[in-house]
KEGUVO-574005 format. One record per residue (C-alpha): residue number from 1; residue in one letter; z, y, x. Coordinates in steps of 0.001 Angstrom, whole numbers, plus 500000, padded with zeros to 6 digits. Example, Ala and Ser with C-alpha at 12.3 -4.5 7.8 and 13.67 -1.06 7.14 Angstrom:
+-----+------+--------+--------+--------+
: seq : type :      z :      y :      x :
+-----+------+--------+--------+--------+
:   1 :    a : 507800 : 495500 : 512300 :
:   2 :    s : 507140 : 498940 : 513670 :
+-----+------+--------+--------+--------+
//
This chain:
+-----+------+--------+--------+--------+
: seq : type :      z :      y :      x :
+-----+------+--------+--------+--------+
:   1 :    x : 373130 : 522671 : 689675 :
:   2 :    x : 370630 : 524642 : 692099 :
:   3 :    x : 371779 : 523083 : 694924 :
:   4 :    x : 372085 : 519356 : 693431 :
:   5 :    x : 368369 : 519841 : 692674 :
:   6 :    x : 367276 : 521179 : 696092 :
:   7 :    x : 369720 : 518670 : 698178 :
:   8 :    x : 367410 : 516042 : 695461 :
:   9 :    x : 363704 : 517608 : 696266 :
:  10 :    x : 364570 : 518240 : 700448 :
:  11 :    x : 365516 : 514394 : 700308 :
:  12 :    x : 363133 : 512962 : 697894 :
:  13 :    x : 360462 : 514779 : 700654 :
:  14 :    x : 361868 : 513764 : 703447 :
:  15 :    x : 361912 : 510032 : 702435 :
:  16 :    x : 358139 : 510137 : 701406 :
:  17 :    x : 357082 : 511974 : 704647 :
:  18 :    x : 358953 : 509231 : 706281 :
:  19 :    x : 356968 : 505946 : 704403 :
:  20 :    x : 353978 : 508021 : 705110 :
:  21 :    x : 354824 : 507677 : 708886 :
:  22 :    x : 356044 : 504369 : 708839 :
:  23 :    x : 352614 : 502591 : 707129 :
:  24 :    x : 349622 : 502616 : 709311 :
:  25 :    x : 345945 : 502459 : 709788 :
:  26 :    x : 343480 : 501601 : 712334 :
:  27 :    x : 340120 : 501987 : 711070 :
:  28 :    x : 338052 : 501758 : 714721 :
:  29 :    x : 338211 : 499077 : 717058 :
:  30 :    x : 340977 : 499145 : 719975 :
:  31 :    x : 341939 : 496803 : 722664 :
:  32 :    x : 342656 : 495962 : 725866 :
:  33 :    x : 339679 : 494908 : 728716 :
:  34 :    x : 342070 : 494633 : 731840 :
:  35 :    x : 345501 : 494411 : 732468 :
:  36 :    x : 345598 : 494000 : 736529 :
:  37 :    x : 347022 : 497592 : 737309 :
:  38 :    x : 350986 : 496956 : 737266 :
:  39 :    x : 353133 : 499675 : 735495 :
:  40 :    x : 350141 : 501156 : 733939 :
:  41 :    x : 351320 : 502307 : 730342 :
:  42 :    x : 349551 : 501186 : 727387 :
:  43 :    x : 347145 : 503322 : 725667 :
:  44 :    x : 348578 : 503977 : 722208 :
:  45 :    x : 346014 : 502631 : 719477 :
:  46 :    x : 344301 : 505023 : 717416 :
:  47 :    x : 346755 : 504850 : 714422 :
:  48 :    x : 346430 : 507365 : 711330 :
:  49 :    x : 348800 : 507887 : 708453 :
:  50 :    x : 347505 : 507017 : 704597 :
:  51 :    x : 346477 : 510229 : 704194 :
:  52 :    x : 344484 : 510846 : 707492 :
:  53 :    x : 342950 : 507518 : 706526 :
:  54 :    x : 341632 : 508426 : 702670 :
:  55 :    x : 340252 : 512253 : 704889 :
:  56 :    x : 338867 : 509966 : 707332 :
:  57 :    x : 337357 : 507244 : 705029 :
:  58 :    x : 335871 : 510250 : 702882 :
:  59 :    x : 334390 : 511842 : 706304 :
:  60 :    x : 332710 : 508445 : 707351 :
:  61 :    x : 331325 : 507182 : 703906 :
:  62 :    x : 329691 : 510836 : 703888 :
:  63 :    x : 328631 : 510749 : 707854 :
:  64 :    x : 327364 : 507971 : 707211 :
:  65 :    x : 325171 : 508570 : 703851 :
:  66 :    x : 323809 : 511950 : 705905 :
:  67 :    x : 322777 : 509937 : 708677 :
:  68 :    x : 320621 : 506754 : 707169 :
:  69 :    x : 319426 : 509858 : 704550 :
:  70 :    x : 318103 : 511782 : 708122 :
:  71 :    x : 316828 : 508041 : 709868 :
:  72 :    x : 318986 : 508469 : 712772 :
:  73 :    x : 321194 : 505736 : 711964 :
:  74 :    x : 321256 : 502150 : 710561 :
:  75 :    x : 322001 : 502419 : 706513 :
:  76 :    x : 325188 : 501367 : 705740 :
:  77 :    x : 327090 : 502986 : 707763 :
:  78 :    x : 327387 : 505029 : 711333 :
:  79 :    x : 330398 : 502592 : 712274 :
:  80 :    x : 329135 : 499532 : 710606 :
:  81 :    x : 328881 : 498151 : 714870 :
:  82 :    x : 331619 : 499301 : 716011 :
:  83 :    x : 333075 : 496274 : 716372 :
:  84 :    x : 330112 : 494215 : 718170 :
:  85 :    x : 329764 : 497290 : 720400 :
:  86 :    x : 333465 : 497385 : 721358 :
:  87 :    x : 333597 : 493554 : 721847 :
:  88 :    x : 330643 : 493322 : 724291 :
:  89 :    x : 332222 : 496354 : 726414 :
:  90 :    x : 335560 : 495019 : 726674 :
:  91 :    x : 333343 : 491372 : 727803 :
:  92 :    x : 331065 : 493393 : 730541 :
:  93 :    x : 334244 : 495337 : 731834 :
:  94 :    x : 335894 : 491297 : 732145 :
:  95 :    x : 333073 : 489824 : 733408 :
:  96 :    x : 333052 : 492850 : 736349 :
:  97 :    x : 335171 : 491860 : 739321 :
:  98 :    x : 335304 : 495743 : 740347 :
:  99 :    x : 337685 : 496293 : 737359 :
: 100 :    x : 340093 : 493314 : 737942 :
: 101 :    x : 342920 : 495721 : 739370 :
: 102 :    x : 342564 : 498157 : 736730 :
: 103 :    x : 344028 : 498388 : 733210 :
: 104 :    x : 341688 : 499299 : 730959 :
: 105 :    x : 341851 : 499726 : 726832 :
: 106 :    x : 338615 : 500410 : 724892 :
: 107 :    x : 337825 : 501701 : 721571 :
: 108 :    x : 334709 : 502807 : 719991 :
: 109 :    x : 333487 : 505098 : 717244 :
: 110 :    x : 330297 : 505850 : 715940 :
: 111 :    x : 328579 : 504664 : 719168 :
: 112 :    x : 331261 : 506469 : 720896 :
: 113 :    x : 333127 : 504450 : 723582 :
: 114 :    x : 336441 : 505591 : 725053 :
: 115 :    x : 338178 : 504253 : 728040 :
: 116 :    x : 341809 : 504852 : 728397 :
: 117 :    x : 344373 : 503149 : 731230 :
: 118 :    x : 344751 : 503052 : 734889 :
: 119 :    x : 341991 : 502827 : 737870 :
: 120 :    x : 342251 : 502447 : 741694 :
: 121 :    x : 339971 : 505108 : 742373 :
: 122 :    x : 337436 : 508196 : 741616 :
: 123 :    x : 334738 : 505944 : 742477 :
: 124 :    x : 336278 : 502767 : 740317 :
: 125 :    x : 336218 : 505189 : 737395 :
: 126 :    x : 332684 : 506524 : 737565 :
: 127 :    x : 331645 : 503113 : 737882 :
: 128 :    x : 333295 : 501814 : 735594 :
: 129 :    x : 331488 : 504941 : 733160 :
: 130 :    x : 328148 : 503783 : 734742 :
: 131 :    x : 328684 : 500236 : 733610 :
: 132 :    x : 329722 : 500978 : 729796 :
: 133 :    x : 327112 : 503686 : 729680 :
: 134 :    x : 324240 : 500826 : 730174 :
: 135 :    x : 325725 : 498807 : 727150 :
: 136 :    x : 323546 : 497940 : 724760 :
: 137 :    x : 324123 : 500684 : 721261 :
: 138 :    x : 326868 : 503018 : 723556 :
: 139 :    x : 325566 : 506326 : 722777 :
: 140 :    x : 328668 : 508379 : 724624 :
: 141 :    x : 331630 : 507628 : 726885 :
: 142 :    x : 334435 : 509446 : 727254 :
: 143 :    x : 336015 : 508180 : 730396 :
: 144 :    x : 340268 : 509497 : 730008 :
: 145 :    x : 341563 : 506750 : 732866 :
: 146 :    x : 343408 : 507589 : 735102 :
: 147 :    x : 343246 : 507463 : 739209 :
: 148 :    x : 346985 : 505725 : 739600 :
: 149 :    x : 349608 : 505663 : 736980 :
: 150 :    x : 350736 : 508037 : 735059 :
: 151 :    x : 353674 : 509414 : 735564 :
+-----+------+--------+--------+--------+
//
């Protein structure tokens, strides 16, 4: 009877870890600027489980509150341009003939703009930083391309 009952819990766990992994969120805005650089792999979209996305909801809603509360955000919500923001990055890095041979995926948080993907060069990547950095509303990028492809 022990066993029965543990064989029942270990699988019963196993199958709801499992439809935890399988359904997905994507709560900031992801996609792709460039695609010139052949072979370069796709950066992986910021995906979170249900439950990373009810401690991240929670995190925001109170970020958020704490921030319009101390003035140094717009009320309603620290993300609430995330969006906008990562759509007129993704259009400046398109509109930029230096960044035609690159492969480039952008997504943005709070104001926070990160570049993933595959560059030609050192200076390719700082100027591509220097060109995001002057977007309107990008408070911080983290630049994680890469010089080549990685391997």
């Amino acid at each position: 009877m022990r066993l029965r009952l543990l064989l029942l819990l270990t699988v019963t766990l196993g199958l709801t870890a499992a439809a935890e992994e399988r359904r997905t969120y994507q709560l900031d805005p992801f996609a792709q600027a460039t695609g010139g650089f052949a072979n370069c792999p796709a950066a992986p979209p910021p995906l979170l489980t249900e439950q990373e996305m009810r401690i991240q909801a929670h995190e925001r809603a109170e970020r958020g509150t704490s921030c319009c509360l101390a003035g140094t955000c717009e009320c309603g919500g620290a993300y609430k341009r995330d969006p906008e923001i990562n759509d007129r990055v993704i259009a400046a890095i398109r509109d930029d003939k230096r960044f035609r041979d690159t492969s480039v995926w952008v997504t943005t948080m709070r104001k926070f703009v990160t570049l993933q993907g595959c560059v030609r060069s050192g200076s390719q990547s700082k100027a591509l930083e220097r060109l995001v950095k002057r977007q309107p509303d990008v408070a911080i990028v983290w630049n994680e391309t890469t010089i080549g492809v990685k391997k």
